[in-house]
N, C-alpha and C positions, 0 to 999 in steps of 0.2 A: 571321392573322385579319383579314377584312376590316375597315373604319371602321363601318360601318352594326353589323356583330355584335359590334364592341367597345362600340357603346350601348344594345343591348339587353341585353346583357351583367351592364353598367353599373350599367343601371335594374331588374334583376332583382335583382341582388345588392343596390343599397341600399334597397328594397322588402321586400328577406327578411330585412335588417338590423332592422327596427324590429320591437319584440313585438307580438301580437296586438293591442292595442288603440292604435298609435303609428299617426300617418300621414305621410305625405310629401306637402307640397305641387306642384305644377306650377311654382314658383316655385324650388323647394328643387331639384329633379329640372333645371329649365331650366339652373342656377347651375352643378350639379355637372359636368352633358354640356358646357356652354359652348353650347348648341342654341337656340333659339328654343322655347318653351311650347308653338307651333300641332307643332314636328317631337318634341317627347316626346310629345304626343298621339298622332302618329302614329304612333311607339314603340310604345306601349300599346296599342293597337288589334294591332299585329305581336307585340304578347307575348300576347296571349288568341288569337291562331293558333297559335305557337309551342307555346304549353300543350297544348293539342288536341293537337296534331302528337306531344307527348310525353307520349304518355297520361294528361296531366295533367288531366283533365275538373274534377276534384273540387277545384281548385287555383283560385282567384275572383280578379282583378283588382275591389277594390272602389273605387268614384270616389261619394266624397259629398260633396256640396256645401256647403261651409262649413268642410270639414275636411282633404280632400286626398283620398290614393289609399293602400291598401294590400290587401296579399296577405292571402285567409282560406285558413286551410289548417290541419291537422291534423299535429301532429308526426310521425309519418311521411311523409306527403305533404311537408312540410320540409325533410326529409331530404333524401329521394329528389331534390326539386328543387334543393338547393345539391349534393348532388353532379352535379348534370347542367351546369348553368350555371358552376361552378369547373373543369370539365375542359375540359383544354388542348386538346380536338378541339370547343369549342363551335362551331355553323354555324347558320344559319337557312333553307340550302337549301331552295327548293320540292321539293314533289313528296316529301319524305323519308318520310310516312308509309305513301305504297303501296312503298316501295325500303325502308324498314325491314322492314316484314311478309315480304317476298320473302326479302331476306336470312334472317330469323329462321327462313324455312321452310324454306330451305337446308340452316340449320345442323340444327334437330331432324330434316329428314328423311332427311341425310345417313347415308351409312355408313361413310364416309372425313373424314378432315379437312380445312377447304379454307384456302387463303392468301387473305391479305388482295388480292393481285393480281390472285388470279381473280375475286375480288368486284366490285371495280375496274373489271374489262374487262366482266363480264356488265354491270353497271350506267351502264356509261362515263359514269363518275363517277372523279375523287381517290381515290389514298389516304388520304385527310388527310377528306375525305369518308366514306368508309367507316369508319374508326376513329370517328368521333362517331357513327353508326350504332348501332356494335358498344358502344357505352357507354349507349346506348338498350336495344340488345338484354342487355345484361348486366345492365341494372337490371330487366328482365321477366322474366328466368330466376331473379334472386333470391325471387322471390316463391314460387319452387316450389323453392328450396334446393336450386337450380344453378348452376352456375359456369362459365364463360367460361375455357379454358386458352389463349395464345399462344404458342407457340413457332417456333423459327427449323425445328429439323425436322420440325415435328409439322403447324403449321400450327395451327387456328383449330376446337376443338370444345367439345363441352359435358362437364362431369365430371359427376357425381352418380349415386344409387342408381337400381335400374329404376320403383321406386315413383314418384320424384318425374319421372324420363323419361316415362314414360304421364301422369301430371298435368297435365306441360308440353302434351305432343302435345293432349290433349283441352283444354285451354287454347287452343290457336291455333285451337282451331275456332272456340271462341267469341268472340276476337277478331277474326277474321275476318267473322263474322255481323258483328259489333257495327261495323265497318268498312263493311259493305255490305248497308245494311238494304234498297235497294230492288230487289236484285236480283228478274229475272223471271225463274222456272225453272218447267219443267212436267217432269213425270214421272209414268210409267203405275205408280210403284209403290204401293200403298196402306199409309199405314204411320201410324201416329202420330207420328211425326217430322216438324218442323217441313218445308217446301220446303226453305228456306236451309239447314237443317242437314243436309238428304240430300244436296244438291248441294256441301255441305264434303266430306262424308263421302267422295263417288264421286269428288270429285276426285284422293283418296290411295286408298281403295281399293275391291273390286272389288265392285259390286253385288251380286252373289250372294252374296257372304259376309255381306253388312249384311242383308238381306233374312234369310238364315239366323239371323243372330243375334236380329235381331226376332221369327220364328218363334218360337225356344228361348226366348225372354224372355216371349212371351205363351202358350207352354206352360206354364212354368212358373207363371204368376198362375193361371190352370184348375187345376192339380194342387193348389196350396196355399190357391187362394181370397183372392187380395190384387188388387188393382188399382195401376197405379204413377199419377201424374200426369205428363202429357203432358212437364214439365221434367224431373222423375225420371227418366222413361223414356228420355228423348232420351239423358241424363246418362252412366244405364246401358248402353245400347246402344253408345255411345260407347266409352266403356272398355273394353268387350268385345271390339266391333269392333277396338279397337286393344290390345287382349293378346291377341288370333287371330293377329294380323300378328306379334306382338313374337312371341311363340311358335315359327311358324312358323321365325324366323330365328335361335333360341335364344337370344332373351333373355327370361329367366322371372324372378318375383320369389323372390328368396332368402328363407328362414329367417329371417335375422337382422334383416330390417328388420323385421319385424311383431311385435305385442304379443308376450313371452314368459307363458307358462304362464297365457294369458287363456282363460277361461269362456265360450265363446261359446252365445248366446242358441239353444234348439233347432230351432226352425223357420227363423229365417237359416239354421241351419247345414245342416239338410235341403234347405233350397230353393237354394242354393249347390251342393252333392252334386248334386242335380238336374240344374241346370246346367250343372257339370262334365261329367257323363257325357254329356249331349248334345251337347255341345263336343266331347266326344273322338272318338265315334263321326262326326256331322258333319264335322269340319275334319280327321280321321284326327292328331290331336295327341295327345300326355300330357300331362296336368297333373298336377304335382304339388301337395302338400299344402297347402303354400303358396301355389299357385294359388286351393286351393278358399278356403282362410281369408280372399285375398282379397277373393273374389269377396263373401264372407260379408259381411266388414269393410262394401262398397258397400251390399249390402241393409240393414245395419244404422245409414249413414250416412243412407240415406233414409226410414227410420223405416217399412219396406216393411211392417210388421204395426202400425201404431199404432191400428188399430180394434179389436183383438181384446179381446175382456171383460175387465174390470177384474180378474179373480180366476183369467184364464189366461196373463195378460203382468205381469211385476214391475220394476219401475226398478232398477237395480244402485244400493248402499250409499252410492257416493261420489260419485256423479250425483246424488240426493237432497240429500247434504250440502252439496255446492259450492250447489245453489240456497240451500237455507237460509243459507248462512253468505255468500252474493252479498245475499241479502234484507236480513239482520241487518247485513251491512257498512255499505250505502249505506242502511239506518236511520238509523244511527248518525252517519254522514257527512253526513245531509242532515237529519236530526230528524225524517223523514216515517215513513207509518206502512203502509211495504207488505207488512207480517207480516200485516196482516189482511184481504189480496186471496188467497183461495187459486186464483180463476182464473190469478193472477200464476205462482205456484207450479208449479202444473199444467202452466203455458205454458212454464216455463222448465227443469221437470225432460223435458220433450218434446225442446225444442230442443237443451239439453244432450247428450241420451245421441248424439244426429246428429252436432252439433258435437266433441264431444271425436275419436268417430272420426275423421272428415273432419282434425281439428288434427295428431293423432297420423300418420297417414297421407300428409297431403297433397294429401289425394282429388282437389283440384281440382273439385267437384262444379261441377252450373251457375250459371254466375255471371252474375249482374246487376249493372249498374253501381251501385254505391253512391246511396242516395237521400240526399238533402242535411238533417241534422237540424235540426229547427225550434229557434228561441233557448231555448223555456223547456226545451229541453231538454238545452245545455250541458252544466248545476249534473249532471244526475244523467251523461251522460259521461264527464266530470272523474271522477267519483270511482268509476264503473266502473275507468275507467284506471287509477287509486289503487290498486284492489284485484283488482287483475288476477293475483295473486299466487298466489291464490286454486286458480287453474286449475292453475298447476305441486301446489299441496298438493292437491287433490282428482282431479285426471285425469292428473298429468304431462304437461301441454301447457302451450303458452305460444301467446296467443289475437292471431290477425294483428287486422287493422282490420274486417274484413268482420264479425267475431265480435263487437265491442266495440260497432260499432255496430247489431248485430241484438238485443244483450243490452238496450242502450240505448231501442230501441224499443217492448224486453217492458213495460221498467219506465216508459216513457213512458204507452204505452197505460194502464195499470197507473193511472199517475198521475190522467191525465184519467176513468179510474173512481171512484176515492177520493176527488176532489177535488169539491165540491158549489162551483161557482162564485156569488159571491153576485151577486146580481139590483140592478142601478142603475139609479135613474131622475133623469134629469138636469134637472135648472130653471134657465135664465137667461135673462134678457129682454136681451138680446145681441142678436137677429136669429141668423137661421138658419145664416150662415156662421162665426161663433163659436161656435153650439153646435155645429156641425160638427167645429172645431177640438176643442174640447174631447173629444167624442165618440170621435175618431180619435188622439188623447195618449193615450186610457185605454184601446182597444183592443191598440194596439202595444206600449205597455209595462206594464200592468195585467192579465197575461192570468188573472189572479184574479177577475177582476170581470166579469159581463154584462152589456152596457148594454142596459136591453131598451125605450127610449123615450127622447124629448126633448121638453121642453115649456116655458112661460114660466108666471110664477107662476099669469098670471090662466086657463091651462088648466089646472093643479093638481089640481082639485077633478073634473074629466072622469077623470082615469085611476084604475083599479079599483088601490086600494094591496094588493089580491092578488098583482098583477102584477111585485111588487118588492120588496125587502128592507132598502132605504135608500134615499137623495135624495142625489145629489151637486148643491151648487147654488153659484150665484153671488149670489146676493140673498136676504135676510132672509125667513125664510120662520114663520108659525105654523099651528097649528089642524091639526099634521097627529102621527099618531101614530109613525113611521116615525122610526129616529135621520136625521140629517141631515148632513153632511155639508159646512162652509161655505167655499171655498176664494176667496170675494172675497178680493181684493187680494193674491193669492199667484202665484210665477211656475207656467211649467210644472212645472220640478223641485220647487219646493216644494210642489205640489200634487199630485203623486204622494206624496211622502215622506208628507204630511199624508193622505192617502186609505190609503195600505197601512196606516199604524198607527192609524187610522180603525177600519178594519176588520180588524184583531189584536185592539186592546185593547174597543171597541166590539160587535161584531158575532162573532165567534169564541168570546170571552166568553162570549155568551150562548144557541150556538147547542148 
């Protein structure tokens, strides 16, 4: 390993050393490399490319001032990075994120196994190069409960069931997009499929079949009267298009991987039947039973009839329960009171009946990159994670990150329903750049509270005490009806402390 990749190395590793709320100095990090401050800077600038490069998007070099530098990242994201940064094929090679994708499209599209040599010579690149690749690539394929086999005669392929093989395939397409957003492609085909993703599509297979499959999909919404959304539909097509291909080549999904002796919902299961026949006569294939259950399983991962009247569509028994006892848990967990949000409920036995499918299967559905969750919304994460338990006793699945943090969101949203923020109006004859300060301390870490004005005493008497539901102030204040709030001679910190139980024992009290 080069010197340069033993310091990045380095700084990663004692970066990922310290917990979530630990930092490391520039001073601490200069000591440990033996480097100059101005070249660990430079380091760290080369480690948020690095990140990138290892589809570490979600994975934050944080640099605060006063405090030092550390990693924000989510215990699997943790993971996945100290195993990447401990393997003894660490690199920092340019150019590794379009030569990783290649390889990786090698191995899923292959039909044979390949050697590490031939990788080697197409990429004319190291062995020693391609093995850190391939530990890139192995940590992508685990997400769809695939595995990486090497052997001396076999050479270099993928293991796993046909479920999770179609997952992966319809996976590379969208990292692929996600890789090359500004591609310019034109095409005379009319379709609801994004540019970008017809032009994935055609580069593996053959127009006329995609096109076919689009046809049979938007047969199918006429016959049964559902509409998909432009993501669904892309989603769906996809997997079609590529269990036409796997078909053709006899690889079909077995029996054994899909739900045993499950109830499927009847219009999925007609509209699935549908499809099958048109696939068969179309592409002159058989599908077997398993085919169609799958196909089912997808329209019921996308929630393909969720308009249909309340008194012709029923939530299954244990979909219902997991929301309740998901509600009741992080009640309990956090003393909030989102039993009595039934938009909450509604939102979350929706998302469920999708999700369990998608869990249990692998679906791979389309994926977006994770959105980055706001601080107040931590507390209720945590203890989603807590009771994630939940999901093995009510669906027998066990819920990746994508799930935890969609659940996260229900209950966020959720949160900022229930929550009547109370209304602050702020007094101090500071000048304007103080009450600024003050202003943006209560913003940031207050998000209980609205500041809906600022003023000095002697404008007081101007603002409509409609407008607010306290005074947070700095100077002695009378003649007003409104509790008050007096944080003279208190620091930052004590004047938050002093404000939250202000308005606990104060203001909560009485509302």
């Amino acid at each position: 390993m080069r010197h340069s990749e033993e310091n990045l190395q380095k700084i990663l590793e004692t970066l990922l050393k310290n917990d979530s709320d630990g930092f490391v100095t520039l001073d601490d990090l200069s000591q440990i490399l033996n480097i100059s401050k101005r070249s660990v800077q430079n380091y760290l600038n080369k480690a948020d490319s690095w990140l990138l490069e290892h589809d570490l998007s979600n994975v934050k070099i944080i640099k605060k001032q006063g405090y030092g530098i550390q990693i924000s990242a989510d215990f699997s994201e943790r993971q996945k990075l100290s195993s990447l940064i401990k393997s003894r094929y660490f690199t920092m090679l340019e150019g590794s994120v379009e030569r990783r994708i290649e390889i990786l499209r090698s191995l899923v599209f292959s039909k044979e196994e390949l050697t590490i040599q031939f990788l080697a010579d197409q990429f004319y690149v190291s062995r020693f190069v391609i093995l850190s690749d391939l530990d890139w690539v192995e940590n992508w394929l685990a997400q769809y409960k695939l595995k990486l086999f090497k052997t001396q005669r076999r050479g270099i392929g993928i293991a796993g069931d046909e479920i999770s093989r179609r997952a992966a395939i319809a996976g590379f397409f969208d990292l692929k997009e996600l890789k090359n957003k500004s591609v310019v492609y034109e095409s005379k085909q009319t379709s609801r499929l994004s540019k970008e993703s017809l032009q994935k599509l055609e580069e593996v297979y053959d127009k006329k079949d995609i096109r076919n499959v689009c046809a049979i999909i938007e047969d199918a919404e006429k016959e049964f009267d559902f509409f998909m959304g432009s993501d669904f539909f892309t989603a769906l097509v996809t997997h079609m298009t590529i269990s036409v291909f796997r078909l053709r080549h006899g690889c079909e999904v077995k029996k054994e991987f899909l739900p045993p002796n499950e109830e499927f919902p009847q219009l999925e299961m007609n509209t699935a039947l549908f499809i099958a026949k048109r696939l068969e006569s179309t592409f002159s294939i058989k599908l077997p039973e398993s085919e169609c259950i799958y196909i089912c399983i997808h329209l019921m991962s996308y929630n393909t009839f969720l308009d249909q009247p309340d008194g012709e569509y029923r939530m299954p028994e244990n979909i219902e329960m997991l929301a309740m006892h998901l509600i009741e848990a992080i009640d309990v967990e956090l003393g909030s009171n989102f039993a009595g949000d039934k938009m909450l409920f509604f939102g979350l036995v929706y998302h469920l009946r999708s999700a369990i499918y998608r869990l249990k299967e692998n679906l791979g559905s389309y994926k977006h990159s994770f959105p980055i969750l706001p601080d107040t919304y931590e507390d209720i994460y945590s203890s989603i994670c807590k009771n994630s338990n939940l999901y093995q006793q009510f669906g027998q699945v066990v819920p990746d990150q994508k799930e935890l943090i969609s659940i996260t969101f229900h209950f966020g949203l959720s949160m900022e329903r229930i929550t009547q923020k109370k209304r602050a109006l702020i007094v101090s004859n500071s000048g304007i750049l103080m009450q600024m300060e003050i202003y943006r301390d209560i913003q940031q870490n207050l998000p209980e509270i609205k500041v809906v004005d600022i003023c000095s005493s002697q404008q007081l008497s101007l603002c409509e005490e409609s407008r607010y539901d306290f005074i947070i102030t700095t100077v002695s204040l009378d003649h007003t009806s409104k509790p008050v709030a007096n944080i003279a001679h208190l620091d930052k910190e004590e004047s938050r402390r002093f404000i939250e139980e202000f308005v606990f024992t104060k203001l909560c009290d009485n509302s």
